[in-house]
N, C-alpha and C positions, 0 to 999 in steps of 0.2 A: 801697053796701050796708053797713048794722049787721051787724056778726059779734056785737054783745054781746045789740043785741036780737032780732036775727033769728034766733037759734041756741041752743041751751044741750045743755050738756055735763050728762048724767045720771049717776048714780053706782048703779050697780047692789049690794046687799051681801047676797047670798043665799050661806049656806051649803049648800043643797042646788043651788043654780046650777053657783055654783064655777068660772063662769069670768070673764075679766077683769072689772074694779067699774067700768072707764070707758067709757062710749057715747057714739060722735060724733053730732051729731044736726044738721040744718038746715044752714046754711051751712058751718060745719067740717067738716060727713060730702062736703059737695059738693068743698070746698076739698083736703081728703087722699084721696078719689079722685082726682081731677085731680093732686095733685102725685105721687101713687104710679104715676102712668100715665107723666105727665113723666119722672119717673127712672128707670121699670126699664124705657122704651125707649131711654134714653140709654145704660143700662149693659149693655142687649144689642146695644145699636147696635155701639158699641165693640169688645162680644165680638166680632161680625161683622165688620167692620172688619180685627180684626188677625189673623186665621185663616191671609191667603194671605200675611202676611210671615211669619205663626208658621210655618206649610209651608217657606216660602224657608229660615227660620232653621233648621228641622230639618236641613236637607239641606248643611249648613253643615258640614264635616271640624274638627275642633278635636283636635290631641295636647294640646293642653293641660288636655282636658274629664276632668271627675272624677267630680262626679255626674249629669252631663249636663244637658238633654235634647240635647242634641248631641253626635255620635258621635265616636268618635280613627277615626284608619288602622285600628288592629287590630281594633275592632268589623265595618267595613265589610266589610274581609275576611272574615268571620266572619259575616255576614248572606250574602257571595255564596255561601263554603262553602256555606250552607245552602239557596242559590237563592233567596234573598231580595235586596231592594233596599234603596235608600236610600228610594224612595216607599213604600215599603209599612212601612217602621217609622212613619216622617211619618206615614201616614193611620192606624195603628195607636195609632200616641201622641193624634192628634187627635179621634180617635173615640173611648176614655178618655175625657179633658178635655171632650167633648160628651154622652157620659151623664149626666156627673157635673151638667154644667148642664142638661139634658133634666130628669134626677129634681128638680133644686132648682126650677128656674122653676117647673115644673108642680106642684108642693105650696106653692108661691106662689103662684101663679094660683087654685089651688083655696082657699084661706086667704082670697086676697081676695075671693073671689066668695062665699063661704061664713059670713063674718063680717066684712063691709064695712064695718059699724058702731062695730068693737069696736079699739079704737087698740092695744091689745096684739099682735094676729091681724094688723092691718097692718104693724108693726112686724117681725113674725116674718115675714109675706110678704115683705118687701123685703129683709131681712135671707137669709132663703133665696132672692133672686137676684144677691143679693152676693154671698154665699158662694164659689162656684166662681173667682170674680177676686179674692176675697185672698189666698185659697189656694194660687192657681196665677197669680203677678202674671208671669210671666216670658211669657204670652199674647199681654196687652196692653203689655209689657214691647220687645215687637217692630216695635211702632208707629213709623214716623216722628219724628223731633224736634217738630215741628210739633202730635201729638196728645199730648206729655208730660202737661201741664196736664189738659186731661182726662181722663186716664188716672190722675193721683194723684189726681184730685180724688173719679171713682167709688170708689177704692180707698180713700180718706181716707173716703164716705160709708159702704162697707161695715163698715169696722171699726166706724163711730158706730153704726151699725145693730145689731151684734153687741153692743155694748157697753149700748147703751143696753135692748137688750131682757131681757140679762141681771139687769142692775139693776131693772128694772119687774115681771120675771116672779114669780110666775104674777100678782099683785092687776093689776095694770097701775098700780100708785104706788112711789112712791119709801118703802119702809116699812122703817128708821126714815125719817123725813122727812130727817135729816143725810147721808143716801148721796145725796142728788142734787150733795151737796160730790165726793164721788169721780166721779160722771158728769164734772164739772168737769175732775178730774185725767187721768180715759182723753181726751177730747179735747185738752186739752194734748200728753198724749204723746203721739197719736200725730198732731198736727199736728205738732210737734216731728221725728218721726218721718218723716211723707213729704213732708213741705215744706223741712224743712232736714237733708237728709242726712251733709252736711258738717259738724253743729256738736259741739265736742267733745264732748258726751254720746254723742252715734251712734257715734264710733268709739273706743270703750274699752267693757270691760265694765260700767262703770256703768247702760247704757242697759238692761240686764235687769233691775234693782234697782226699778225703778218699777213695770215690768210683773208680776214677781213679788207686788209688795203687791197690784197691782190684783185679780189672780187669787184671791191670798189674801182680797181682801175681797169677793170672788162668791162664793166659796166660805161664806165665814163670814156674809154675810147669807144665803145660801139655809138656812143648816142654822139661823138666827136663826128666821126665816119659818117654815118645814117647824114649828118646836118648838111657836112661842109665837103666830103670827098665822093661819096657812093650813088653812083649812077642810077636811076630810077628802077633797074632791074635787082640791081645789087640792095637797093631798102629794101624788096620785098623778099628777097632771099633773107634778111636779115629779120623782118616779118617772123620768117618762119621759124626760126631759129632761136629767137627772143622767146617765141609763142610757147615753143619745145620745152625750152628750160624755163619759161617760169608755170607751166603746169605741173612739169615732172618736179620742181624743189620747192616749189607752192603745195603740191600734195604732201612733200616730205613736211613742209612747217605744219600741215594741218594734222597730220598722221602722230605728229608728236605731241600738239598740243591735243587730242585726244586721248592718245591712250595714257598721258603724265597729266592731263589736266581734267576732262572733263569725265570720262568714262569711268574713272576709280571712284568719282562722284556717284556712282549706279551699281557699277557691278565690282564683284572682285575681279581681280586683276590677275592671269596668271601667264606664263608663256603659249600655253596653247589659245587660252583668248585674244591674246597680241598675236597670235600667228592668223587668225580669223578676221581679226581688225584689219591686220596689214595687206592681205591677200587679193582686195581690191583696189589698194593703194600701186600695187605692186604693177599692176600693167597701166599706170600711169607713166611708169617709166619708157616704155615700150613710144612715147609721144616725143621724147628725147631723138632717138635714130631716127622716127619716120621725121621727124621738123626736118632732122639736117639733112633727110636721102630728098625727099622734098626739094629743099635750098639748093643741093648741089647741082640734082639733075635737071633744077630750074624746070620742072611738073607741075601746073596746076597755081603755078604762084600770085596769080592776080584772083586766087580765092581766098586767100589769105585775110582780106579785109573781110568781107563777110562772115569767114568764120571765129573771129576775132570777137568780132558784134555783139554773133549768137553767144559765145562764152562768158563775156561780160555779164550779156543778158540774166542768161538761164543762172550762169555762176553765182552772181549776186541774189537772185531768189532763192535759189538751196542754201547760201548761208544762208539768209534772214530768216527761212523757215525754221533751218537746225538750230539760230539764236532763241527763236521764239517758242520752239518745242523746250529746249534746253530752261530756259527762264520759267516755264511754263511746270516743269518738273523741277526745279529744284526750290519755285514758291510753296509745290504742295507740302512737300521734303519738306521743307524747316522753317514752313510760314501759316500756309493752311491747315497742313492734317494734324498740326502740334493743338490749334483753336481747336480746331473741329474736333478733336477727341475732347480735350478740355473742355466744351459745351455740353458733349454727350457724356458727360460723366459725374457731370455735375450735380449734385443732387437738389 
């Protein structure tokens, strides 16, 4: 089979279109269905696969466990208190971890059925059934010796997938043409990363230094794009996109400056607590797929601005409250109730 002459790749550049510029067509439309079929059974294979050791691994006692997902002694006790079990946190944790892939597959599925054509739209399909397994590696993390290798390797595909769709979005090109050099640098890293865990970059703080630029340079082309190249439809695709990821990695910074900063201020701290903390964090993530099934399928996008407002809005009053409750309890802690005993005790 000719792929050069049996096929051609069209270049769509409508401003009122406004969605991706590139079209699979003939032999490559055939060729990246079949490989996107190949891989996201591979990488739910896997998911299925490691469920009933991820179960076994739940049910696992660790004193030495900190943010879990495996319990200490003092948890367990503390679930029978409550007439709970050790299976029932297991299927509670595992059923989590399966919405979160339920929502992602199935705005994958619909992406690829919906724009089969469109190499940006597959890219974001695949990339939304990665998702759930880079996220949450400690799943397929419970696999056998035996499934290592495929298990970095889906995980090694997802990041590519992440990576690369960030770079392409919204034109589906490398625009400047010089960033397909950094596409270059994110799979360095993170071959680097899940192939050679051992090498002195991974274990010293250097290994963030890399990732730090890379982010700085998604960030700095998208706001390059949005200014100077992308068509009125395409910023608000990017809208949504922007919106996705910074609630989903906006809840992660808040999620961690809780439970490592301000919560061990109040309560003790155990893994089954961090599993209760995180647990509404957790379908924050679920705002990642829909932003970008949203962007792709270009649904609803000139709502974007208004609900953008509202977030702000409301956003900013729920911190300033959780500041001021916060502040408000930790005067009484080591400012007030220290006096106020001291008064009443005084003779």
């Amino acid at each position: 089979m000719n792929l050069q002459s049996g096929s051609t790749i069209s270049n769509e550049r409508s401003g009122t279109h406004g969605g991706s510029e590139i079209r699979l067509q003939g032999a490559w439309l055939i060729l990246a269905r079949v490989a996107w079929v190949v891989i996201a059974l591979l990488a739910l294979g896997l998911i299925v696969a490691s469920l009933p050791s991820y179960f076994t691994y739940l049910h696992i006692v660790n004193a030495a466990s900190f943010y879990g997902p495996q319990l200490t002694p003092g948890d367990v006790r503390e679930l029978q208190r409550l007439g709970l079990s050790l299976d029932f946190y297991a299927r509670v944790n595992i059923s989590m971890f399966l919405i979160t892939l339920l929502v992602c597959v199935s705005i994958g599925i619909i992406l690829f059925l919906r724009r089969p054509d469109d190499r940006l739209a597959l890219m974001a399909s695949l990339t939304m059934v990665f998702f759930p397994i880079g996220f949450n590696t400690q799943v397929t993390g419970t696999l056998p010796p035996t499934w290592t290798l495929p298990a970095e390797v889906v995980t090694f595909f997802g990041n590519m997938c992440l990576g690369l769709f960030l770079y392409l979005f919204p034109s589906g090109r490398f625009v400047p043409r010089w960033s397909s050099l950094l596409m270059g640098v994110w799979i360095a890293y993170w071959v680097n990363i899940q192939f050679f865990p051992n090498s002195p970059l991974n274990n010293s703080w250097l290994f963030a230094i890399p990732l730090i630029g890379l982010v700085a340079s998604l960030i700095s082309l998208q706001v390059y794009r949005y200014r100077r190249v992308s068509t009125p439809l395409q910023r608000q695709q990017t809208k949504w996109v922007v919106f996705g990821i910074a609630v989903t990695f906006g809840g992660v910074v808040v999620t961690i400056l809780l439970v490592d900063g301000l919560l061990p201020q109040f309560f003790p701290m155990s893994p089954l607590s961090f599993f209760f903390v995180l647990t509404p964090f957790n379908f924050l993530l679920l705002l990642f797929p829909l932003s970008i099934g949203f962007a792709i399928l270009r649904n609803r996008l000139w709502e974007i601005d208004r609900l953008i407002s509202h977030t702000l809005v409301y956003g900013t009053l729920t911190v300033l409250l959780a500041l001021v409750y916060a502040g408000l309890v930790l005067y009484w802690r080591h400012l007030a109730r220290p006096c106020a005993m001291k008064w009443i005790w005084q003779p």
